[in-house]
C-alpha positions in Angstrom: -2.4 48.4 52.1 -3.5 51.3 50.0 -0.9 52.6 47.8 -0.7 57.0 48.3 -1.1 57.1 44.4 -4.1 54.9 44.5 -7.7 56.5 43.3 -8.8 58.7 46.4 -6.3 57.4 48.7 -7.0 57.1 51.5 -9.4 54.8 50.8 -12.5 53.3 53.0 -12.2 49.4 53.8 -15.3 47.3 53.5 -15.0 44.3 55.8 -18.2 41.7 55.9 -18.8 38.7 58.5 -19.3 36.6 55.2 -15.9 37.0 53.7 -15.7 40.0 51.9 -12.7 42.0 52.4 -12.3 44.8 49.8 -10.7 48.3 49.5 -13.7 50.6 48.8 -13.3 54.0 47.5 -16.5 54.7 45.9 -18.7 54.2 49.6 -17.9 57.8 50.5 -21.7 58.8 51.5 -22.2 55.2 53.3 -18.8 55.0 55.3 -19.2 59.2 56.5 -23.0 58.3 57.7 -24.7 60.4 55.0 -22.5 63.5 55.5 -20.3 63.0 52.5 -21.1 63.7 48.8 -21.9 59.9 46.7 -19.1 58.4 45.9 -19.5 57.7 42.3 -17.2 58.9 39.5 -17.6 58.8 36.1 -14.7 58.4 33.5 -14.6 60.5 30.4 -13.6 58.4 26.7 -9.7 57.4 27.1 -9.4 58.2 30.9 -8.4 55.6 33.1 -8.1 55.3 36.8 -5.3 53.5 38.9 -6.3 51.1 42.0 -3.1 49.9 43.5 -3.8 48.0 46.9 -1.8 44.9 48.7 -2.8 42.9 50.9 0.2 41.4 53.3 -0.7 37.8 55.0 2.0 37.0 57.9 2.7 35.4 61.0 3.3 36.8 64.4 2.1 40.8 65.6 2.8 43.6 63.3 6.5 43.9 64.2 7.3 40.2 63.7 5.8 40.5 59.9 7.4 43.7 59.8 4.0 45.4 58.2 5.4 49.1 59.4 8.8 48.1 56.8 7.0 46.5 53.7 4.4 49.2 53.8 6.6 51.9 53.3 9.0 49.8 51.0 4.9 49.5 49.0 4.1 53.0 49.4 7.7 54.6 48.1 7.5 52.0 44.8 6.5 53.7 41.6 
């Protein structure tokens, strides 16, 4: 889940047959085929940048783990 005050929400997610799962918001140019601008960023001295992601393991569909509810419990939270 990627948190509406996370760092360029919404974000990309990179997702790799080996195992990688991660929330990705610096692959703009890769994940938009070329068309966007490079995704990097660069922080001036005492800035700081906020990443807030979850990630929500259950069992059953989406409505049995009741994703829809805990996501927007997760994206209302300060």
């Amino acid at each position: 889940m990627d948190h509406p005050t996370s760092f360029r929400h919404p974000t990309h997610w990179h997702v790799r047959t080996y195992g990688l799962f991660a929330a990705n918001p610096f692959g703009l140019k890769d994940f938009s085929g070329g068309k966007a601008e490079p995704g990097d960023h660069t922080l001036a001295s005492g800035e700081s940048l906020t990443f807030r992601y979850r990630v929500l393991l259950h069992t059953g569909d989406e409505k049995e783990g009741r994703v829809a509810e805990i996501f927007k419990a997760y994206s209302q939270s300060k």
